[in-house]
C-alpha positions in Angstrom: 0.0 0.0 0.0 0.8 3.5 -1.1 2.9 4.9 2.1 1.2 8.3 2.1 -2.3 6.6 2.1 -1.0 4.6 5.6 -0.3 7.8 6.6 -3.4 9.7 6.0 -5.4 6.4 7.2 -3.5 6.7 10.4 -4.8 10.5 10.8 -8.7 9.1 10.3 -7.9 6.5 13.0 -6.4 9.1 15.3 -9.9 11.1 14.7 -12.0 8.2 15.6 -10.0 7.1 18.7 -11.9 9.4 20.6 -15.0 8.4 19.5 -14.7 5.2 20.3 -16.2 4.1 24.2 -13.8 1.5 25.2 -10.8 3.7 24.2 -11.8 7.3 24.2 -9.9 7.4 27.7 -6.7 6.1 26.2 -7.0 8.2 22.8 -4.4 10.0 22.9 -1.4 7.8 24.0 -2.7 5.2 21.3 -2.0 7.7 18.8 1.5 8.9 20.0 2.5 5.1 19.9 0.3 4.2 16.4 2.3 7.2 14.9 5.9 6.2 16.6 5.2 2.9 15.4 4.9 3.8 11.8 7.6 6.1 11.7 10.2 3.6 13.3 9.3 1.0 10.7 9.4 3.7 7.9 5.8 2.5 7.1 5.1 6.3 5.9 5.9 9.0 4.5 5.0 12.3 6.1 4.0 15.7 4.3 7.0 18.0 4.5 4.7 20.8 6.3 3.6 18.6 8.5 5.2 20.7 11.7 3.0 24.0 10.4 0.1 21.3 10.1 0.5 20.0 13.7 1.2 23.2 15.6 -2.5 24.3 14.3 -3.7 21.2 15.1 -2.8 21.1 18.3 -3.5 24.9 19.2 -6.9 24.6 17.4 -7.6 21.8 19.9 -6.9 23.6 23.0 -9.4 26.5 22.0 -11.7 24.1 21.6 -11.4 23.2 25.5 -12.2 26.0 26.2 -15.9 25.5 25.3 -15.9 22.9 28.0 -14.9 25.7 30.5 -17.9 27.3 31.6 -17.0 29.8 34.5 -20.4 29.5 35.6 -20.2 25.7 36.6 -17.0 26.8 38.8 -18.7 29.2 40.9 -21.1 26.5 42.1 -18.2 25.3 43.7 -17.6 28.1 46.0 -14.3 29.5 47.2 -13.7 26.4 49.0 -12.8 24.6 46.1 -10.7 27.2 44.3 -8.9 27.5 47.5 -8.3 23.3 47.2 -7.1 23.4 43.6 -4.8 26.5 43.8 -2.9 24.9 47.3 -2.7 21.5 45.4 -1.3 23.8 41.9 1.4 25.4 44.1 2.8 22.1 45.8 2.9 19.9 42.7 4.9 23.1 41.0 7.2 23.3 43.9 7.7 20.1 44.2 8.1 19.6 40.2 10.5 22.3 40.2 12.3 20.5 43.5 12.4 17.3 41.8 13.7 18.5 38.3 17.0 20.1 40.3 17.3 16.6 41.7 16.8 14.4 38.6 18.8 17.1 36.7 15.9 17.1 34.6 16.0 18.8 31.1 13.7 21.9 31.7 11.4 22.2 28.9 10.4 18.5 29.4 10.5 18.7 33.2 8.2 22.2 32.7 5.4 19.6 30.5 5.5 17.0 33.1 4.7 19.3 36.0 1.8 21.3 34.5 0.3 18.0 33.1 0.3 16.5 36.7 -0.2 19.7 38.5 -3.2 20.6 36.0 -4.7 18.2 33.6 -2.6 16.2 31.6 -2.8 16.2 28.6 -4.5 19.4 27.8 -1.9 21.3 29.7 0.8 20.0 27.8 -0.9 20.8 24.8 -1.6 24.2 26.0 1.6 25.0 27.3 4.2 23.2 25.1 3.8 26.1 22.4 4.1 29.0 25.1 7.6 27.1 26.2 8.7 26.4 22.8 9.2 22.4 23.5 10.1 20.1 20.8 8.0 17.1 19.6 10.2 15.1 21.2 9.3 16.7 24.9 5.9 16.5 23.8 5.7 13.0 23.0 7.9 12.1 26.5 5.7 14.2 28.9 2.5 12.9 27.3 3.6 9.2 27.2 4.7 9.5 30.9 1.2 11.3 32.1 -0.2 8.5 29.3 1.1 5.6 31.7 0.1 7.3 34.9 -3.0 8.3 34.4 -3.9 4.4 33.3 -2.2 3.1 36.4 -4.5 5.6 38.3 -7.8 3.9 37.2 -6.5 1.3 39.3 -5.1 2.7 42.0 -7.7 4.9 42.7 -10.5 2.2 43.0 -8.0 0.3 45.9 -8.1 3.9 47.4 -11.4 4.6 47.6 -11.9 1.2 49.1 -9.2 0.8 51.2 -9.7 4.0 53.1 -13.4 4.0 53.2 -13.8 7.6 51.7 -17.2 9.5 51.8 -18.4 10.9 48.2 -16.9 14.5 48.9 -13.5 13.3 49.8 -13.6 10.9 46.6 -14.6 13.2 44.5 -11.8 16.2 45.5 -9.2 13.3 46.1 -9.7 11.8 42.5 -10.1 15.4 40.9 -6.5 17.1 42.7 -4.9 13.9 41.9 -5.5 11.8 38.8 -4.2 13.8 35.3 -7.0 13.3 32.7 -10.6 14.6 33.3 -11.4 11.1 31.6 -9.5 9.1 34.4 -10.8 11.0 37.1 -14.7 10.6 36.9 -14.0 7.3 36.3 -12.6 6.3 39.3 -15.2 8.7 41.0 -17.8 6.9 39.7 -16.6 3.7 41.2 -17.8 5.2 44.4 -21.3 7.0 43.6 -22.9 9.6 41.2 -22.6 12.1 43.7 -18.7 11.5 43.8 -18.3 11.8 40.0 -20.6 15.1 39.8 -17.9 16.3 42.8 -15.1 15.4 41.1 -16.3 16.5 37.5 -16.7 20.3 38.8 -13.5 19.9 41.2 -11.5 18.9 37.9 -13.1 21.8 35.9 -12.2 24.1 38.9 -8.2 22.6 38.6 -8.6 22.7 34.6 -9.3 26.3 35.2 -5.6 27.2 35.7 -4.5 26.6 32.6 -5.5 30.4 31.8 -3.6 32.1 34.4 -0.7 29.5 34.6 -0.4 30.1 30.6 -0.4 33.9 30.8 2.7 33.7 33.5 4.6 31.5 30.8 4.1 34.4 28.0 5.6 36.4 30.7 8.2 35.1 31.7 9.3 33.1 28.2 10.8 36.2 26.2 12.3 35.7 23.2 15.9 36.8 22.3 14.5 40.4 21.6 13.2 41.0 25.2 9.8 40.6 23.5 7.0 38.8 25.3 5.5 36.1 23.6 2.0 35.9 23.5 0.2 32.6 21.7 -3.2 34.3 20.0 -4.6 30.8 20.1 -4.9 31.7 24.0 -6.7 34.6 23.6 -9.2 32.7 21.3 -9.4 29.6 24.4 -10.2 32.4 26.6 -13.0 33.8 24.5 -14.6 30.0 24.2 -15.1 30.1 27.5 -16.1 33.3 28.5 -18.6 32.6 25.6 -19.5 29.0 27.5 -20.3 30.7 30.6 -22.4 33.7 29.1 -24.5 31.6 26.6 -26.1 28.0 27.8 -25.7 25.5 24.8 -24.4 22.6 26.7 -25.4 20.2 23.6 -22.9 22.5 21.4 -20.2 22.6 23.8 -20.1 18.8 24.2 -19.7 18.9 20.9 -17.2 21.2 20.6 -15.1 19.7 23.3 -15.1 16.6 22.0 -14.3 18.0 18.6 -11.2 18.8 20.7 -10.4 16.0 21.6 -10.3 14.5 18.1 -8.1 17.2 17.2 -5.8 16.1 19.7 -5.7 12.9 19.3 -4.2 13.9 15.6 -1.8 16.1 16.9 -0.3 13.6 19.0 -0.4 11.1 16.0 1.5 13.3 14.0 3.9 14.3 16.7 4.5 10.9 17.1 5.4 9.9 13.4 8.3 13.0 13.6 10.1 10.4 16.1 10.9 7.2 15.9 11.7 4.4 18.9 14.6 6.1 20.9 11.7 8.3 22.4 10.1 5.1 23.9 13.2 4.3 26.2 13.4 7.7 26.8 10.2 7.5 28.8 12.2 5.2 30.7 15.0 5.8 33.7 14.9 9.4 35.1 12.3 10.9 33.1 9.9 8.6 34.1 11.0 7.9 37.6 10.3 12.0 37.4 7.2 11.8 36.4 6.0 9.1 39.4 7.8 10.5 41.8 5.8 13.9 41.1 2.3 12.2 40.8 3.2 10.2 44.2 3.4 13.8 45.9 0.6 14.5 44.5 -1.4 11.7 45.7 -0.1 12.4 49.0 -0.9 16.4 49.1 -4.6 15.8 47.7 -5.1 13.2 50.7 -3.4 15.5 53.2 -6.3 18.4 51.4 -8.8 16.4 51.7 -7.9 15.5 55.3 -7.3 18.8 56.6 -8.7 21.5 54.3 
């Protein structure tokens, strides 16, 4: 078969993926491996824009996010729950930033890791891998790593729930501060009760949230040779979705548009993937990934101690 067909059959899989129940959680890291996998075996060939192709790809997705943002859903949370995301934020960064000086992390790649753990996986990565200038390569690695993890947590989390005998509010905080993909997280909430998974859906939303202000900081303080800051315009236009998500009610439309963003994703990561080739897949092993669980254990630990004490 024509090699430039495999390819463009490979970009309509990566769009289905998330359409697809038994997977849709798993989208994305199936299509970062699919398009590895092709690429290491020279199974296709790639168009030469195809870097132009993905960075809109990928920025048109995380505007698209933003339609899943309603402010309005937030408030119902109260300040309690803006006050539980933004202390569990500050010690995963710390931490992260602790960690990466110890693991004599590369920083870009250490920078992806932290904000997908501290925020939500891989949507912050997506969101803020432009803003830092990280290569495919980091890209791939962080999102592999949070890939694995946020599997594992499915797991995990259902022991958790069960072995410390956690009401509905505590599951649903713990899960949301704790687990990287939204997906992931009412999952395991809902192994406890509805009520849990409605908690931990608007908890994650809350955490989701700070992917605005976090990405703003970035443009700050990433200047580029000319002193100039660096603002990504794609931002702006995530910022608008969901001011418009909170102002007009079409919850239908924005499911739609969200998971429209998701698909775009999903494609982005494919065709990240097929710029690499097989060295990235050991690369996710040894420090970078010890990283990466050492991080999420801290996590785990500061969403208990929040959920415990705060």
């Amino acid at each position: 078969m024509n090699k430039k067909i495999i390819f463009y059959a490979g970009c309509v899989i990566a769009l289905i993926l998330p359409l697809i129940k038994s997977v849709h959680a798993f989208a994305s890291g199936i299509s970062l491996l699919m398009g590895i996998v092709l690429a290491s075996f020279a199974i296709i060939i790639v168009p030469k824009n195809l870097g132009e192709i993905r960075k809109l790809t990928l920025n048109s997705a995380v505007v698209f996010f933003g339609f899943g943002l309603s402010i309005s859903k937030v408030v119902a949370v109260g300040s309690k729950g803006i006050f539980q995301t933004a202390i569990s934020l500050i010690v995963v960064i710390s931490i992260g930033l602790i960690l990466a000086k110890i693991f004599k992390m590369e920083k870009k790649l250490s920078q992806l890791i932290v904000f997908g753990t501290a925020i939500c996986g891989g949507s912050a990565i997506a969101a803020t891998s432009p803003v830092i200038e990280a290569s495919d390569e980091d890209i791939a690695l962080s999102t592999g790593i949070v890939f694995i993890l946020n599997t594992v947590a499915l797991f995990l989390f259902a022991f958790f729930i069960n072995y410390f005998k956690l009401n509905a509010e505590q599951t649903g905080i713990w899960t949301a501060l704790s687990i990287h993909d939204t997906s992931s997280v009412v999952s395991a909430a809902a192994f406890h009760s509805t009520e849990a998974l409605k908690i931990a859906t608007i908890m994650k939303l809350t955490r989701t949230l700070w992917i605005i202000p976090i990405v703003i900081v970035l443009s700050i303080l990433n200047k580029s040779e000319n002193k100039k800051i660096k603002f990504p315009i794609f931002i702006l236009f995530f910022i608008l979705a969901s001011i418009i998500a909170t102002i007009i009610n079409l919850p239908a439309i924005y499911n739609l548009l969200t998971q429209i963003g998701k698909m775009m994703l999903s494609l982005a990561l494919y065709m990240i993937g097929t710029s690499l080739n097989i060295q990235t897949i050991k690369k996710m092993t040894g420090k970078n990934f010890l990283y990466g669980v050492t991080l999420w254990i801290f996590s785990i630990i500061s969403g208990y101690m929040i959920i415990m004490f705060l």
